[in-house]
N, C-alpha and C positions, 0 to 999 in steps of 0.2 A: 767693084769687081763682083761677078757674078758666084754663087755658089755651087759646084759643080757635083751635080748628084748621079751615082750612078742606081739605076734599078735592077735589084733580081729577085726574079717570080716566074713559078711553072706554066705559069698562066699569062695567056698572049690579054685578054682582056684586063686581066688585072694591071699588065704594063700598061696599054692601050691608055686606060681610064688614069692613070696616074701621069703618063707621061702627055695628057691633056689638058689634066688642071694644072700641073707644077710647071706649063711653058706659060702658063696668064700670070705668075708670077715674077714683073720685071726684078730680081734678083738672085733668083734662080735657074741654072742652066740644067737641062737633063745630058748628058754626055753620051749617056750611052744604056745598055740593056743586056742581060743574061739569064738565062731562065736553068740555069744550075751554078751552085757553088764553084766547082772548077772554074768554068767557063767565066766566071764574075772573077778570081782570081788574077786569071790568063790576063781579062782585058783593065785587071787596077793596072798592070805594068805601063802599059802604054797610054792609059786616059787620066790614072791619075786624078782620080774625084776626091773633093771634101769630104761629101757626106755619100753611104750608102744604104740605100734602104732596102734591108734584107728578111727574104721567107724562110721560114726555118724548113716545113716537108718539099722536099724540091728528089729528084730524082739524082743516084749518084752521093756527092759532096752534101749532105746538110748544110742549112744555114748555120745551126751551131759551130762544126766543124771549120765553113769556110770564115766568118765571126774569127776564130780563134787565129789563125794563120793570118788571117790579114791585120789584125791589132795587133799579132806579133813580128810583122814584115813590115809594116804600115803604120806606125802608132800615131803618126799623125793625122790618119784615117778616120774617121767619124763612121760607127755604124748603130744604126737605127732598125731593130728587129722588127718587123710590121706585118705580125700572124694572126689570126684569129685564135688561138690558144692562149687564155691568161693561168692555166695550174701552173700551179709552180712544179710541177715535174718539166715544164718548160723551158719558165722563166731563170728557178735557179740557173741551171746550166748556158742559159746565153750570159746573162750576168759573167759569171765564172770565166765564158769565154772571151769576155770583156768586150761587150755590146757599149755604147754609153747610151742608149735610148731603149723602150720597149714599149709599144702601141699596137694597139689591136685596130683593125681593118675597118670597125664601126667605126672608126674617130673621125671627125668633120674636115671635110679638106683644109678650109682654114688653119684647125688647129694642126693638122700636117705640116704645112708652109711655116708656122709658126716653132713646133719642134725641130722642125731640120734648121732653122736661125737661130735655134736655142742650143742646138747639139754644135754645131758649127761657132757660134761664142762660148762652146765649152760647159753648156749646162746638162746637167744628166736630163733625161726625158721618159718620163714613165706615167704609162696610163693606171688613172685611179684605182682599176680595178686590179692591174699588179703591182701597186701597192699596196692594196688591199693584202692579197696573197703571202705576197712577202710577210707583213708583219704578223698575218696570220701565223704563218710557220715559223718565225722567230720566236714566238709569243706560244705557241701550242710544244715546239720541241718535238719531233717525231719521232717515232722510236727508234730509229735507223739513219742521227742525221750527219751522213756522210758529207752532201754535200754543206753543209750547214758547217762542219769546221774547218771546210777547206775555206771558207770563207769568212773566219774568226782568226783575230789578228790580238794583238800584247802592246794597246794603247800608250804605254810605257813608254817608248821607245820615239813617242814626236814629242814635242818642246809644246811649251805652252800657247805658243801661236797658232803652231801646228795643227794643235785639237779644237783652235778656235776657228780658223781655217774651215778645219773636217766638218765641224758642224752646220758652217755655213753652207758646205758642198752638199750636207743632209738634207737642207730649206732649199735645196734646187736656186740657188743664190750661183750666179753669174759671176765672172773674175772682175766685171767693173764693179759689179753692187758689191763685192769682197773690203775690194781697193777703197771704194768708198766708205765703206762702214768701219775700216780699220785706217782711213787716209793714208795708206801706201799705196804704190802705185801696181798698177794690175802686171807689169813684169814682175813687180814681187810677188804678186798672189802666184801668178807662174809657177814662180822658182817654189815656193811653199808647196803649188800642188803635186809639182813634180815629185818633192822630196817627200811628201803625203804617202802617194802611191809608190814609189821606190821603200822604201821602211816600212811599208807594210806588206809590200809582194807583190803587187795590184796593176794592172793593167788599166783600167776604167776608173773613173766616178765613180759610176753608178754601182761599182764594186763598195768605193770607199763610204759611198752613203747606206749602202746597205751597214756594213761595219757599226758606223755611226750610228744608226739608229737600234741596231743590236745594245749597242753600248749608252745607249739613252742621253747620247747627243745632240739633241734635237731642240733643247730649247734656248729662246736668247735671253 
């Protein structure tokens, strides 16, 4: 089966140019297009995409905004932010709104085609340089970091799978490479990551690996 991505972007070429490499991909279907937040809401109802790859300045609805509402409507929704902004006056806040991806518009088609099969098997997807960012501001502590405890959680509270789990979610590690590394089977990793992000508040990964890495879960 093919993966069904939908696009939204202010920009007729920026569709254009996307919705031409992602058809040479025999696994990939484009379904559809929206060039505002609302408008890409209206038409999840009815098209129903895996994965979405969403602009954050758009006219009207932000990406952040429509992000937030569709991982709260949609959780089985896949959304993949694809801006040219990596500060983290960005990134925090898609994070937050529980993006599971974040890629900047430099990134090679390839490796496009290749994040949206990674987000779509449930892998967080983040480009280097907002990574970079993140751990920056985790690491520097800003004088004002609001959003920074809304996204601090009380480890305490998962089991010792759990944290073993989180960590792996932190290595950008896949629910079969989980399943494999811990020999349960990826329903289980499921049910683990489910109850991950449920106990700690979280809508996304890409939430729960920020956490993780906050918390210097990062090594095997």
């Amino acid at each position: 089966m093919s993966i069904k991505v939908l696009i939204v972007d202010d920009h007729a070429i920026v569709i254009r140019g996307l919705q031409y490499y992602l058809m040479t991909q025999p696994d990939i279907e484009v379904v559809g297009e929206a060039t505002s937040g609302q408008s890409a809401i209206e038409q999840i109802e009815t098209l129903q995409p895996d994965v979405v790859l969403m602009d954050l300045l758009m006219p009207g609805m932000t990406g952040i905004e429509a992000t937030q509402q569709i991982r709260v409507k949609h959780p089985n929704i896949k959304v993949i932010v694809l801006t040219s902004f990596s500060d983290h006056d960005h990134v925090l806040p898609a994070i937050q709104a529980g993006a599971n991806g974040y890629l900047l518009k430099d990134i090679q088609p390839d490796e496009l085609a290749q994040a949206i099969r990674g987000v779509y098997q449930g892998q967080a997807q983040l480009h280097p340089r907002v990574t970079e960012q993140l751990m920056s501001h985790l690491v520097e502590k800003p004088a004002a970091p609001v959003q920074e405890d809304e996204l601090d959680s009380n480890l305490d509270v998962l089991t010792p799978r759990e944290k073993e789990v989180l960590e792996w979610i932190a290595l950008g590690k896949s629910n079969k490479e989980i399943a494999a590394a811990f020999h349960i089977t990826e329903k289980t990793v499921k049910t683990h990551v489910s109850n991950i992000l449920s106990k700690l508040g979280l809508t996304a990964r890409t939430q729960a690996a920020i956490i993780a890495i906050k918390h210097g879960l990062t090594g095997q």
